[in-house]
C-alpha positions, 0 to 999 in steps of 0.5 A: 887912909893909904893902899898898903897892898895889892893881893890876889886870892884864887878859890874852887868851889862848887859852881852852885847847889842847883841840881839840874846846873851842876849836871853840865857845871860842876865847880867854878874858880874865882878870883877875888882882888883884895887891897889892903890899907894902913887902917886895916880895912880891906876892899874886896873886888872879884874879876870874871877873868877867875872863872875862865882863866885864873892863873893868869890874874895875879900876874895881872894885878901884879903889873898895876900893883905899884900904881896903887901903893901909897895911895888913897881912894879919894879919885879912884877915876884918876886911879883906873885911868892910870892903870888903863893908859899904863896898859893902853897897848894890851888893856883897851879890851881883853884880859887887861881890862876884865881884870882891872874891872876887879881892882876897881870894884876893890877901890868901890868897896873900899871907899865905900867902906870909909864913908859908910854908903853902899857902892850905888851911892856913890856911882850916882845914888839908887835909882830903884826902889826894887829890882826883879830878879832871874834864874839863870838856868843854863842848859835846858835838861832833857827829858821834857820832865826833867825841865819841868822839874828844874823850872818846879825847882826855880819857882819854888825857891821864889823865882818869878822868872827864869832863863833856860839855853837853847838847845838840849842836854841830855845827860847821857849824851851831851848838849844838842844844839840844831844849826838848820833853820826848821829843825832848831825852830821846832825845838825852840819852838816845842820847848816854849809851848811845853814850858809856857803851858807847864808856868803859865802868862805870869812868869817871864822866860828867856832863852839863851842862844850861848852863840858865843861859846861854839865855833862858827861852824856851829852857830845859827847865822841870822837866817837861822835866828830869824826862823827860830825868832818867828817860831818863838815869838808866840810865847811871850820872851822877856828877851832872847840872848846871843843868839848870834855869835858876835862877829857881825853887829849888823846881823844883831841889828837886822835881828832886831829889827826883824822880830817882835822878841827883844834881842839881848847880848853884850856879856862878853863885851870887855870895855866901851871901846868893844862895847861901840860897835855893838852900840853904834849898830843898834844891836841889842833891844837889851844890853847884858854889860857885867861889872865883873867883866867890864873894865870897871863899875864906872866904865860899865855904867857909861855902856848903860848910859849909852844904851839909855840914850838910845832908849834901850834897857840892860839886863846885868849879865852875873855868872861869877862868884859873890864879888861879881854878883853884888859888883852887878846888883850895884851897878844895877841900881845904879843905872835907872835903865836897869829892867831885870837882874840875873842871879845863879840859882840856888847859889854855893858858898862862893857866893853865900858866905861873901854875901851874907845878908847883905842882899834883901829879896821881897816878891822876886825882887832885890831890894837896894843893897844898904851895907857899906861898901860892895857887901862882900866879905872874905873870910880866911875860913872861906879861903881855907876851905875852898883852895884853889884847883889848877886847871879849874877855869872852865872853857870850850873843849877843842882838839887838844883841849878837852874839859877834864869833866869829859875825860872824867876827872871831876865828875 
């Protein structure tokens, strides 16, 4: 079986059903890496870079395309390899490696295609018997029984656990989020009292700081973390993610050490090289790799195995499309560290009509994947029914760059 081509396919869609998401989150783009052979089965991989950036994808995959035609799938280490030092200068971190992480999952897919083995097989075999699972909520909605209804919502599609930001939305006025240390605690603080009395001790709740996607000026510094750990220690977190931004691993490590709370970060971590720093300082109770984002399913897995040897768990970081989920629910299985699962919500087709029924769920749990491959398929009807919107990728409004939702266009 050889690689015949290389092609990128670009997607918009709704970001997901989820009512109380898509009041901050309309659409999502995607891209999806697919590599065509001469026996006429296709991998199919998704990279993360879709939803931020994906004009610039193909151009990517593009430049590693001629190391991959005329070959087979039988050494894909050898093949990442090769397209990682063919882009050693740009590709160590960064965009170059978020997207080889989709080419990878396509040559996954497709082996695991032609030998008829779900792709955790073959990253080392199940170490699972059953993975639970999580809602990413996204923002907490505003007023306090818009919350309520939102987590009524998640439970009653099963979910047994469920994360919601830090912060406030309201959608009159936007996302509020206190930098000083007393009022952010209060709020915190007040959130996970109205939300651990409305659930109850059995269902697990975890907040995310998102520190990563403001400007600094705008981020808690670790006094104000350690204030709003202390206010939030009462109420039983599963984990407490990002809530640092990530230009000090030290600060993450003091963190740590300072709170009962496990720590969780690492989602917008490129590669191992990004990740050591981060590793080296003991940074996180709970790593968040993604393995849509990552470099690659295998290098992915070494950032877990890192963290095990350390006796620190990981939480699959999973906000892309279908592709980018079962890369994530694979890896997960994978690596025996694997303490939970995050999954959006109520998904859209982006997700639905890729997955199938290809993931199995049994009492807030994932069970492992048996279909060959990633379990991803793209359909031309899906291709043509959700085009490709330029200008789509989501990013962090600035001067001079605003969010077309703020000015209007797609709401």
């Amino acid at each position: 079986m050889k690689i015949i081509d290389v092609r990128t396919i670009l997607l918009t869609g709704p970001s997901t059903n989820d009512p109380y998401m898509r009041e901050a989150d309309e659409e999502r783009s995607a891209s999806f890496i697919e590599i065509h052979t001469d026996t006429g089965i296709v991998g199919l991989g998704e990279t993360y870079a879709g939803y931020f950036f994906p004009e610039v994808v193909s151009v990517i995959v593009d430049f590693f395309k001629p190391i991959l035609i005329d070959q087979d799938v039988e050494n894909i280490p050898e093949l990442w390899a090769r397209m990682y030092h063919c882009g050693n200068f740009w590709c160590r971190v960064g965009l170059g490696s978020i997207v080889l992480t989709g080419i990878e999952a396509a040559l996954w897919d497709l082996k695991g295609k032609m030998l008829g083995l779900p792709v955790h097989q073959l990253l080392g075999g199940c170490q699972h018997d059953r993975l639970p699972f999580y809602a990413t909520g996204g923002p907490s909605n505003y007023p306090l029984d818009k919350l309520a209804a939102k987590i009524d919502y998640y439970l009653s599609l099963g979910f047994q656990a469920f994360k919601l930001g830090a912060g406030a939305f309201h959608l009159e006025t936007g996302f509020q989020l206190p930098t000083g240390a007393e009022e952010a605690a209060q709020l915190e603080a007040d959130k996970l009292d109205f939300v651990r009395r409305h659930v109850g001790s059995d269902v697990k709740i975890m907040l995310d700081g998102h520190m990563n996607e403001h400007p600094l000026e705008k981020t808690w510094n670790l006094d104000v973390a350690k204030t709003v750990m202390t206010a939030c220690e009462p109420y039983d977190l599963f984990f407490f993610e990002e809530p640092l931004d990530y230009s000090d691993p030290e600060a993450y490590a003091e963190l740590c050490r300072n709170t009962s709370i496990p720590i969780a970060g690492g989602e917008c971590l490129t590669s191992l090289i990004e990740w050591r720093p981060y590793l080296r300082a003991g940074a996180f109770d709970i790593g968040q790799p993604d393995a849509s984002f990552n470099a690659g399913l295998s290098e992915t897995k070494r950032v877990a195995d890192e963290l095990k040897s350390q006796d620190r768990r990981i939480a699959t970081h999973s906000w892309g499309a279908g592709g980018s989920l079962m890369q994530n629910v694979h890896l997960a299985f994978s690596c025996s560290n694997t303490a939970i699962v995050e999954v959006t919500a109520d998904y859209g087709p982006l997700h639905s009509e890729l997955i199938g029924d290809s993931l199995s769920i049994k009492d807030g749990c994932f069970l492992p994947p048996q279909t060959p491959g990633l379990g991803v398929v793209l359909t031309e009807q899906t291709k043509s029914q959700f085009p490709f919107i330029p200008g789509s990728g989501a990013y962090s409004s600035v001067p001079g760059k605003i969010s077309p939702e703020e000015l209007g266009i797609r709401k």
